[in-house]
N, C-alpha and C positions, 0 to 999 in steps of 0.2 A: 131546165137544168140538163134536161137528155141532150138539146141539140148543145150544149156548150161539150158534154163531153165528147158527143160524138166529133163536133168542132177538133178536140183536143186529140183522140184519138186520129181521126187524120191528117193533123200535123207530125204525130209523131211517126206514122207509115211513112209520110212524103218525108219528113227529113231523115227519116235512118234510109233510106234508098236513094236519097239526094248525096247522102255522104257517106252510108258505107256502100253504097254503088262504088266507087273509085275503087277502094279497098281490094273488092272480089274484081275488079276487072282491072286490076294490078295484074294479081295473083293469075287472073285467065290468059294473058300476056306475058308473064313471066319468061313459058319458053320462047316466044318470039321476039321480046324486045331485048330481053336478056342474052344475048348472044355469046359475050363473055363471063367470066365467074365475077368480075368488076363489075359491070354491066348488074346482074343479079342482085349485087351485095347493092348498089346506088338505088337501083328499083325498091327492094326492102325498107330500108334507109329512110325514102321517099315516103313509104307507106307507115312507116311505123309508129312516128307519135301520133297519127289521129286514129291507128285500132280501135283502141280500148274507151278513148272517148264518144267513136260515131257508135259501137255495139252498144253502148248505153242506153241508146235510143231506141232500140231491138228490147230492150228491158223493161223499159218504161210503155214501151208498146203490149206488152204480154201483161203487165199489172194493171195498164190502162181495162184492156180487155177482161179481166179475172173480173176487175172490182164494179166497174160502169157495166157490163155486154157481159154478164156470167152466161145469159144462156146461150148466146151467140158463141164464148169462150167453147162450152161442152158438147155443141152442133160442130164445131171446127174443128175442135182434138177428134173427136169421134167420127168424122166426115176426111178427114188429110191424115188420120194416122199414120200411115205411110211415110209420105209426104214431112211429116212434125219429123217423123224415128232418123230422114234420110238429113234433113235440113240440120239436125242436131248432132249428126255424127259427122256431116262435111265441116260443120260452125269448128267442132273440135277439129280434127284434120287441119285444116286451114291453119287456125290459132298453135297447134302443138310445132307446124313446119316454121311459124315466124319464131318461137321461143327456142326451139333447139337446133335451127339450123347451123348458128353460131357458137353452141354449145362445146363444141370439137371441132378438132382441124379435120383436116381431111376433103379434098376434091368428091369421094365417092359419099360421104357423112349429108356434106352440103348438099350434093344433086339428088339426093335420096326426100330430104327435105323439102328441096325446092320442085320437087312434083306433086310433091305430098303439098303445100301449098297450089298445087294448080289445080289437080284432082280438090280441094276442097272448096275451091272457089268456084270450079263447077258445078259441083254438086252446090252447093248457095245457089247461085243463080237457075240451074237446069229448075232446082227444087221452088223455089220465091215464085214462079212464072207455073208451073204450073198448079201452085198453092191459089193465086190470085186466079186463073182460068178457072180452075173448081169453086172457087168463091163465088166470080161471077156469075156459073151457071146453076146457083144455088143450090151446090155440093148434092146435085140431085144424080148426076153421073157419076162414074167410075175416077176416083182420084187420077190413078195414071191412064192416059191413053195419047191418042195422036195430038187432038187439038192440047192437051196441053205439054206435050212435047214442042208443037211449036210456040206457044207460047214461053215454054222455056229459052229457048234458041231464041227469041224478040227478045228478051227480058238480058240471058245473054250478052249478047252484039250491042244493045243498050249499057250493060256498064262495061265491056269492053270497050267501047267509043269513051264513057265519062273517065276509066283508067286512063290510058291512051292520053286526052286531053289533061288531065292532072300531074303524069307526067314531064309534057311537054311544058307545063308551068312551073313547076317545081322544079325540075331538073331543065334548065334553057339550054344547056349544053349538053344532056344526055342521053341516053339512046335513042330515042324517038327522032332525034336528028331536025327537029323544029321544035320553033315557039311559040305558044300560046297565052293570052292575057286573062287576065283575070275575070273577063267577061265572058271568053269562050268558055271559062269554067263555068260560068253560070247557066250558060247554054246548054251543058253538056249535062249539067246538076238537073236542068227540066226535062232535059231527056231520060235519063234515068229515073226518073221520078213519077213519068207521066204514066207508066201502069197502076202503080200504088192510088195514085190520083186518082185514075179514070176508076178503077173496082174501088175504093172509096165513095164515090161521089155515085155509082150503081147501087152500092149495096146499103145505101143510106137509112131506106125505110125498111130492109129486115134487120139491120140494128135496133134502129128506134125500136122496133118492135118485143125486142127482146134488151132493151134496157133495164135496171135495177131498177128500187123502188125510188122515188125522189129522195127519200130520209137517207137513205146510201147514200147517193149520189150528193147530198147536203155535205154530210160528217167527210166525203171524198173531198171535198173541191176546200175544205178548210185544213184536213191533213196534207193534202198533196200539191195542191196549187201552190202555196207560197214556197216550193222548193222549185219550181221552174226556174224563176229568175236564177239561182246557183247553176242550173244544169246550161242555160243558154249563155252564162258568163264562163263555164269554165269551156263551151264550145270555143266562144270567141276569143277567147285567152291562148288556145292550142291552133288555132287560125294565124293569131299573131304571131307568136313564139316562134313556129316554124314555118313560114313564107319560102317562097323558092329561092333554090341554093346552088351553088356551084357546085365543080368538079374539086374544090379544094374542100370542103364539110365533110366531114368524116359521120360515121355512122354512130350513132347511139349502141351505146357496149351492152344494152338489156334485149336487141336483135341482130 
């Protein structure tokens, strides 16, 4: 029963960085592909119906961990303090710029916003990259230092690249100025995904090791399991619905 959760557990690392990877490496591109206030608003636009669907997965990753990996949960809050306080107040930042930047007119309202969305998706990623470095080195070192600075900046340039590409899929005619297929997305998806992966697939046996007792993990896999199937249907539903779109789609009025 350990290894199935642990199983489940990193599935749900790999797909919230498979897909809200784009998301934050939107947001880290913002001022460069954004060049006009058009430009910005189609970039937003782009990103917006799959927010709140790929962060789910960021939820179900932190209940996974609470309920299977408590002691694992209490070594990591207490090991990435930091690290947790910075990730949590970029996640807001981020989320406040996509909900109010359309809130009021105004040229200076918006670019106030729309930095405030890039400074937060930095912080995501600067913070995601060096969470997983200290993970790796079995939080036996200093949360913040060099190596996981640079691991921040990989982690980074990683969903910079999968934004960029999702982009250019979603928007075939917009600022990115090329096309991508539905396959370089998925290229772009393993790229982004392949730290979560790689510190998943390291940090396997000091999970196990601090796994729940089986009877948890029993009474877990009959409450929570059978609500997967909902959560991978309503992915796939927000996959369908908004596929790439032109220059004539106008923007959903909730960003």
């Amino acid at each position: 029963m350990d290894i199935l959760w642990l199983g489940v557990l990193a599935l749900l690392l790999i797909g919230y960085f498979a897909l809200e990877g784009f998301d934050i490496g939107l947001g880290l591109l913002l001022p460069v592909l954004g060049r006009t206030s058009r430009d910005r608003d189609r970039i937003v636009a782009a990103m917006a119906p799959f927010v709140l669907a790929n962060e789910v997965w960021l939820v179900a990753v932190a209940g996974v961990l609470f309920g299977a990996f408590p002691a694992a949960e209490g070594e990591a809050l207490f090991g990435l303090y930091p690290l947790v306080v910075t990730l949590l107040l970029s996640w807001i930042v981020r989320d406040a710029g996509l909900w109010f930047r359309r809130r009021l007119d105004g040229s200076a309202w918006r670019a106030a916003w729309d930095w405030a969305i890039f400074a937060g998706s930095a912080g995501l990623a600067l913070s995601w990259g060096m969470a997983l470095a200290a993970i790796a080195g079995g939080l036996s070192g200093p949360a913040v230092g060099l190596p996981g600075l640079g691991a921040g900046l990989l982690v980074a340039a990683a969903f910079a690249f999968h934004g960029w590409t999702f982009a250019s899929w979603r928007l075939p005619d917009g600022p990115t100025g090329s096309r991508r297929t539905g396959r370089a997305l998925l290229v772009s998806a393993c790229v982004a995904a392949a730290p979560a992966a790689a510190v998943a697939a390291a940090t396997a046996p000091w999970l196990l090791e601090r796994a729940a007792p089986a009877g948890t993990l029993g009474v877990l896999s009959v409450i929570i399991l059978p609500f997967t199937p909902l959560m991978v249907g309503a992915q796939v539903w927000v996959w369908r619905a908004f596929g790439p779109r032109s220059a004539a789609d106008r923007m959903p009025s909730f960003f």
